[in-house]
Structure formats: C-alpha cells, structure tokens
N, C-alpha and C positions, 0 to 999 in steps of 0.2 A: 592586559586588563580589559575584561570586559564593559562595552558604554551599551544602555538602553536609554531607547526614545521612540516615541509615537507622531507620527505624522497624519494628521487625517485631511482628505481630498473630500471635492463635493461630495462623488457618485463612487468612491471607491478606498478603502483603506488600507494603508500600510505599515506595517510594525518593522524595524527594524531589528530585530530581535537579535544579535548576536554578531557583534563586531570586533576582531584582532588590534593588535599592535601591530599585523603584517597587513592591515584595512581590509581583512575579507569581511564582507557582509553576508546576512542571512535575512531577509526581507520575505515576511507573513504577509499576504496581499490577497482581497477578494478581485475580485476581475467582473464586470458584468458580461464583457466576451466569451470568456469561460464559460460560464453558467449559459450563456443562448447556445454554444455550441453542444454539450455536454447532455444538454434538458433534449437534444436530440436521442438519446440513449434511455431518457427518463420516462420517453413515452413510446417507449417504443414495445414489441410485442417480444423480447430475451427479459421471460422474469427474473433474471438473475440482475438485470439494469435495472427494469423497471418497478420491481416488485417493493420497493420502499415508498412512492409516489402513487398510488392507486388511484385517490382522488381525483388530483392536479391531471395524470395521462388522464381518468375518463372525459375530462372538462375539458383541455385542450384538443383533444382528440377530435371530439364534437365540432368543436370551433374550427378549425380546419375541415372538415367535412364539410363546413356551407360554403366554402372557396375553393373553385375548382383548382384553379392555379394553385393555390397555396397547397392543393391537396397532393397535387402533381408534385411541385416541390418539395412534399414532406416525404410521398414515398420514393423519392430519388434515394434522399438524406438520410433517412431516418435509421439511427442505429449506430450512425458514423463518428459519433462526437468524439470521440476519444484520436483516432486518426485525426480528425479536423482541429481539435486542441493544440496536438504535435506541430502541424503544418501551422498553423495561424498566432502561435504560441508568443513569436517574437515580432510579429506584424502590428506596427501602428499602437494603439494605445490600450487600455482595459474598458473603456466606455464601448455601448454599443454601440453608438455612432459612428463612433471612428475604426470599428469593421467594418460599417457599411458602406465608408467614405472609401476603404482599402481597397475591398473587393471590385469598387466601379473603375477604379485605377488599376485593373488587372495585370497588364506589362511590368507597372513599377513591382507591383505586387508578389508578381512569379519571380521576380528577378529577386527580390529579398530574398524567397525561401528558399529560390535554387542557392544563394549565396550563403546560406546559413545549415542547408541541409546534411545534417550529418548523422540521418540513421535509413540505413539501407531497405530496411523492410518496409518502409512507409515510400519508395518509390510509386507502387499501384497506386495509391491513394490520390499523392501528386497529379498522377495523371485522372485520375479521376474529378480532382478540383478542377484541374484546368478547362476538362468538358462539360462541366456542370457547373459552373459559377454561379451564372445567369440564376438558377435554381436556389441554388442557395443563399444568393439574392434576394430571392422571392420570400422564403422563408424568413429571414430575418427581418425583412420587412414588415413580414406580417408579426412577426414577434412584436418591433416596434409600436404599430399600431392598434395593436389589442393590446398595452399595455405590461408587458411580462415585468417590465424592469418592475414596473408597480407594486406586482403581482410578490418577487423577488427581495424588493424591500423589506415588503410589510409581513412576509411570512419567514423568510430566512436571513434575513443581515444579522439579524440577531445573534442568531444561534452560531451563526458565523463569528461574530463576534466573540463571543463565548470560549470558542473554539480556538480561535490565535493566542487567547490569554494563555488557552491550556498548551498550546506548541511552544510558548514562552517560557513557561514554566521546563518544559521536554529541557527545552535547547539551554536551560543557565546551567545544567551541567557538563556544555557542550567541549570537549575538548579539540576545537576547531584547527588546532594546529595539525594535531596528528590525525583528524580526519582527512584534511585537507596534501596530509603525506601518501595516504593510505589509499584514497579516491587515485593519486596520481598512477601512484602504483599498477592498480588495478585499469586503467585505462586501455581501449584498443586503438591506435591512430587517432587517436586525439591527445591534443595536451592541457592538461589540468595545472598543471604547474605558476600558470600566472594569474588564477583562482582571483577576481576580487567580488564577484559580487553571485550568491544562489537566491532563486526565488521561489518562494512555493507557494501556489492558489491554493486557498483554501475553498473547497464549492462546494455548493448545497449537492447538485444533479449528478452528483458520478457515483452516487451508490453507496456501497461501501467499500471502494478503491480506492488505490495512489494511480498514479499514470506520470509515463514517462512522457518530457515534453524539450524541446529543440534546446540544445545548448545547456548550461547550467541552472533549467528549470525542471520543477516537479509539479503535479495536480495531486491535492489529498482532500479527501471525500473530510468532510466538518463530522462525518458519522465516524470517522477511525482516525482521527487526529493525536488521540492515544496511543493510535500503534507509529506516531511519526520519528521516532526513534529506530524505527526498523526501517520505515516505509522510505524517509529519504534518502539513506543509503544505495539501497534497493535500486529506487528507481535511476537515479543516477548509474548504477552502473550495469543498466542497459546500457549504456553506451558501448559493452563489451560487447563484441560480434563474434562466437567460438568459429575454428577453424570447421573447414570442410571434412577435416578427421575426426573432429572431437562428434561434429552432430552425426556424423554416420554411427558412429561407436557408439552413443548414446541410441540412436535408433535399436542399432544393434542387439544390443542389450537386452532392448525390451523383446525384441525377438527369442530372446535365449534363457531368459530369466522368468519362471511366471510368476512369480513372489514381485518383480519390480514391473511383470506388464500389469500387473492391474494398479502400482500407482501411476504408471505413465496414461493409459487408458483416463485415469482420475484426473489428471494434471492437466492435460495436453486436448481429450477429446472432451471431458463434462465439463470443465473449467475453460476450456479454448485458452491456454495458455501457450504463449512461441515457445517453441521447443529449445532455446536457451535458459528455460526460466530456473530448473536448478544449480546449472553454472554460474546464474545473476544471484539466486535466493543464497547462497553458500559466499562468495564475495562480499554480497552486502551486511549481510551477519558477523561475518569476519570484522568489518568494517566497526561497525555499531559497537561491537566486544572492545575493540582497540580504543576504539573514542568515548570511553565510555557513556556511550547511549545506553547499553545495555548488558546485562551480567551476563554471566555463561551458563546458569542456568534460565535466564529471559530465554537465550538464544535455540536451546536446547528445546523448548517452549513451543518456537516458532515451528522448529521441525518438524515437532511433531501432531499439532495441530492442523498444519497449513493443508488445504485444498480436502477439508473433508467431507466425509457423505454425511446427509442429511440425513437419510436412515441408519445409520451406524455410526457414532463420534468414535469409534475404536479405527474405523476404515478414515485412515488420513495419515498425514507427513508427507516429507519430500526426501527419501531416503538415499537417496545420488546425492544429492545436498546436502547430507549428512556426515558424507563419509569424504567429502569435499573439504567441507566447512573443520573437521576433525585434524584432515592431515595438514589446510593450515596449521590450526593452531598448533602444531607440530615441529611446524617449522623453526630451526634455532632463527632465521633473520630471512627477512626479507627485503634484501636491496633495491637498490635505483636498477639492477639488470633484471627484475622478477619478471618474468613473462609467462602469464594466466595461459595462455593456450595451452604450453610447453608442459605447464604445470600440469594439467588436467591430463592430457595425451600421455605425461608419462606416469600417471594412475593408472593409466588403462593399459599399458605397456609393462609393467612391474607389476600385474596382478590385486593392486589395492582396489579397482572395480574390474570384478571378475561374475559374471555368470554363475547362478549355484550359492555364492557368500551374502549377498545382497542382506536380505531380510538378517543373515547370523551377526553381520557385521553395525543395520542398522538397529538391532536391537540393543547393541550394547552400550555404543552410543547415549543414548535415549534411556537405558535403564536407570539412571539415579532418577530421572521423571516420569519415569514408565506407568508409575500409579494413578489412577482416576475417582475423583472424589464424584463427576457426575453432578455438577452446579456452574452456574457462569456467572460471575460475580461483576458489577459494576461498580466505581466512585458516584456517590449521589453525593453534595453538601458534604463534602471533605469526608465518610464513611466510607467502609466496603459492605456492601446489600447486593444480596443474593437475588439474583433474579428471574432465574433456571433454576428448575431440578431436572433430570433425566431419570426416566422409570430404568430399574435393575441397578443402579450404581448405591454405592453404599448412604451418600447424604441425603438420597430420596428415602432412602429404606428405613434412616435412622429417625425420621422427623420434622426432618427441616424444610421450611417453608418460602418460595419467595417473599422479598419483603423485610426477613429476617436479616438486622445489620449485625456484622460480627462484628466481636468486641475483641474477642483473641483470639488467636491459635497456637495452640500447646503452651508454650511459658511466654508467647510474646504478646503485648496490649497493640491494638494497632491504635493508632493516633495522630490522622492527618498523611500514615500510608499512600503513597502510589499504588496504582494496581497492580505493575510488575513486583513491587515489594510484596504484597499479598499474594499476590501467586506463588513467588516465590517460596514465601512463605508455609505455602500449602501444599507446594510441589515435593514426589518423593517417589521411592522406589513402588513397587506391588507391596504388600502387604505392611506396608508403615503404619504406625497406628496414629490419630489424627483427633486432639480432642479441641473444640471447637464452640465459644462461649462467643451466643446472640443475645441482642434483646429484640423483643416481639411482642409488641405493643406495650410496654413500659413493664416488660418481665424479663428476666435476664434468664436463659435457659442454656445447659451445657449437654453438649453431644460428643459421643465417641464410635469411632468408627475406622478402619482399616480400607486401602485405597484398596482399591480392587485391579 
C-alpha cells in the first residue's frame, strides 16, 4: 500500500513520494547544494548547459569579473557541476552552509567520499577536488555573499515546486516492488537488494538533464521532470560499468559500420556522452516497461528520439539500444543469475549486433513509430498544446499552429491526458493517416494528414 506525505524544511523541501510495505522510499527533494554546484554548468560557456539561463550567466558572469579571486575560482570550476554533484551528493546536508562548513573539514570530508565512492569514472574528478578545494571554497563563498540562495528562491523554488507535484503524480503509478527487482538485477558490484530509501533533486541549473549521483541518488532538471519516468531508471543504472569486451566491441563497431558511426559520432562526440550510454539507455528502458513507468511504445519513443540533431529531427535514436532493449524483452525470464555484461557480449558473439545489420535491424524495431507528425506538444493547465511546428513535416504543411490545444485524435477525446498518453496516441507507422481536432482561439478546427 502506497502512504503519501509532505514534509517541509526551512530552506529546503521534501516529498516523500512513494513508499512499500517492504519501507522503500522515494524522497522528491530541492537541495540548495545542488543548485550552487550545478549553476556552475549554468554559466558556463558549453551552450548545451548554459543556453536555457542567458540572462542569470550574463549577470553572474559580470559579478565575478569585479573579484579577482572569485574569478580565478570560477575559471578553475566552471563547467564541473555535474562531477561535483556526484562527489558532494552524500556529503553533509542540502543547505549551502553546510557545504561550506564540509569543504573546511576537508580530511573528514575526502574520507566520506572515498567511503561512499562507487563509480569509477569520477575518480579524475576526485582528485581534482582534492587539489582545488581551497577554489571552490572561494566560489561558494562568493555565491554566499552575493546572495544566490536569494536570487534561487525568488526565481525558481517555485517552479521547483510545481515540478515534484508533477514527479508525484509520475511515481503513483509506480510499481516499486518490481522496480526495485529489476534495478537489482541489472546491478554491477554493487547491491541493491537492501533498497530502502532513493532520492532525487529536483534543480533548477542542470539544464535539461538527469545526472547520475553517489549511491541511490539521482539529479533531474525541473525542465524534464516529465521525462522522470525514464530518467530515474536511467540514471541509476549507471551504476553498470560494461566490461572491457563489451566497450571495445562497441568502439568497434563503429568502426565497421557507417550507418551506426554516425550515431556514435552523435552520441558520444556532439552530446559527450560515456561511451556506456546505450548499454545504460536499453537497461533503463527495460526497467521503466517492467514497472510500469512506461509503455512500450513510450519506450520505443525514447529511441528514437534520443540524442538528436538540431538541423535534422529525422538524424536521431540510439540504435545499439535498440536492439538491446528488444532482445530483452525477449527474454522468457530473467533470473537472480542475469548478468548484463554476459548478456551484451553474447549479442555480439551470436551475430544479433553485427556490422552491416545495424540501421536494417534498427529500423524495424522503430517501425510501428517510424512516422513523424513534425510538432512538439506540451501539457499546459491539464491540455495537450502544440508548441512546434517543423517546416516539411506534414502538421506544418496542413495548418496547424503553435498555440493550438488538441481536443482529439482520430476516435480518442483527450481529457486530462499525460503527454506519453498523447504521444502515444499520435505515434505510428510512415504513412498512417492522423486526423487531428484543435481549438484556436475559441474555434474548434479538424486536420488530416499522413506521418511522413
């Protein structure tokens, strides 16, 4: 039986959102630590972090400009937040203060994280904290004193707020038992098995990311809290490390394949994503499907969307993840003995990813969603409203306008819809035909049109 309750702190809030009969918890939490680390990333000069914040980086930026030290410390740091999240994740409390109180305690400090550290690729970083403290010291301090938390409050608690209701809503049709099977499963030396308590910040500064952080925690951007149904999976099982065979083979691959070097190319070098990410993206998917977070056409969704170009929404997916995520579900069972490496390595060993099949294999996949209507639809005030058109797609060509709330599509009324439910809804093969009743500005208008 699910229990809900709200708990609120001076400077910081926490939802309990999602508790067993077995006492796992799932605790929605803002962090002001979070946010001073992360606002590193916010101002920084990778528009892919920064470019949602324009105003705030040009005004901070400034402000550190008239402090030399503080300036020296920003270009030490700056960029790093998501690393420093990881590392600082389980340290001391969610107030700034008591980061600041941590970092002067630096012995007790390093010894937490070395005691806690359990993800390999964030070693550099470590050692990077350790030589630059003093620096980001400095920093924080100056955040302190110019006010950020102020700044934090009064422009984003809010929306913050807003935000957990809508993770709460995500999680009450959470099936945490079999998540919590399914996470164990998928684990690399680590054990999940004694599972009682996950937390996930929700932060204004990270963009529009999830991030992996120390132990049974995750970071999710208030801008994509929608997609937390995928994203917590996800992140949690970074905590998989593929073998030394499987990332070769994957390099491989792209070597041999030019249909999957240029999504690896997409993935790995414009995105800077670790080169385990569609080993993690196919896991976590899996995940989500089983507990039902989300359908298997959501997931199917994720695929083929994920990591696209800007100039092109056709040039996107994570097609290794696909064919991944497929022979899961494939699977008649998956036992207490399932070991992911083994799995993966013997795909690539029996020809199911093979050089040459890639693009044949991931097309098929993907083809009951294969269609593109060419709109990005948002929930506004319990609605689905259009908020995209893209020129050459067929809803641009036929009429439709940002702005425009849908009322149906083909024989269904939406009413109070998710947006996975409307996508879904809208989701289809190439040529499906798609008839499509808005209202616009207090006129109800009906379009038809064939995805393309």
């Amino acid at each position: 039986m699910k229990r809900f309750s709200i708990l609120a702190f001076p400077l910081a809030l926490t939802v309990f959102a999602v508790a067993s009969d077995e006492g796992v918890t799932i605790n929605l939490r803002t962090s002001e630590k979070m946010e001073a680390l992360t606002f590193l990333n916010a101002i920084s000069d990778d528009t892919l972090l920064s470019e949602p914040y324009k105003d705030v980086k040009n005004e901070w930026r400034t402000l550190f400009s008239t402090n030399p030290a503080a300036q020296n410390a920003l270009n030490i740091w700056i960029g790093r937040g998501i690393s420093l999240s990881y590392l600082l994740s389980t340290v001391c409390g969610d107030q700034l203060s008591d980061l600041i109180k941590a970092l002067k305690n630096q012995e007790q400090t390093f010894h937490q994280i070395e005691k806690e550290f359990d993800e390999p690729a964030y070693k550099d970083a470590l050692e990077y904290l350790k030589k630059h403290h003093e620096e980001l010291l400095i920093y924080l301090n100056f955040l302190q004193r110019n006010n950020f938390i102020d700044l934090w409050h009064k422009e984003y608690l809010e929306p913050i707020h807003a935000s957990i209701k809508k993770g709460q809503q995500i999680l009450d049709r959470f099936d945490l038992n079999k998540f919590k099977e399914m996470l164990v499963l998928f684990q690399n030396n680590h054990s999940y098995s004694e599972i009682s308590e996950i937390n996930i910040y929700i932060t204004a500064f990270s963009g529009f990311y999830g991030y992996q952080l120390m132990g049974l925690n995750t970071g999710i951007s208030s801008a994509v809290v929608e997609d937390l149904a995928f994203l917590l999976p996800h992140e949690l099982c970074h905590k998989f490390n593929p073998s030394q065979e499987n990332m070769s083979a994957l390099i491989n691959l792209a070597k041999r394949d030019e249909y999957y070097k240029n999504a690896f190319n997409r993935i790995y070098l414009t995105h800077k994503e670790g080169q385990e990410e569609e080993y993690v993206y196919a896991a976590g998917l899996y995940i989500s499907v089983m507990s039902n977070l989300m359908t298997k056409r959501g997931a199917l969704r994720k695929i083929k969307f994920a990591y696209h170009n800007p100039q092109n929404i056709k040039d996107a997916g994570v097609p290794l993840a696909a064919i991944i995520y497929e022979r899961l579900l494939r699977q008649d069972s998956i036992d207490s003995n399932f070991d992911y490496n083994r799995f993966i390595s013997d795909l690539y060993k029996n020809g199911d990813i093979n050089a040459g099949s890639i693009q044949k294999k991931y097309e098929k996949i993907i083809s009951d969603i294969a269609g593109i209507a060419g709109m990005k639809i948002e929930i506004k005030d319990g609605s689905a409203v259009i908020t995209r058109l893209f020129k050459g797609y067929p809803a641009y060509e036929v009429g439709l306008k940002a702005g425009d709330k849908i009322l149906k599509i083909n024989n269904t009324t939406l009413e109070g819809n998710s947006l996975d439910e409307v996508l879904d809804l809208l989701a289809g093969p190439k040529g499906e035909k798609e008839i499509i009743k808005v209202e616009r500005e207090d006129t109800v208008l009906n379009f038809k049109f064939c995805l393309k």
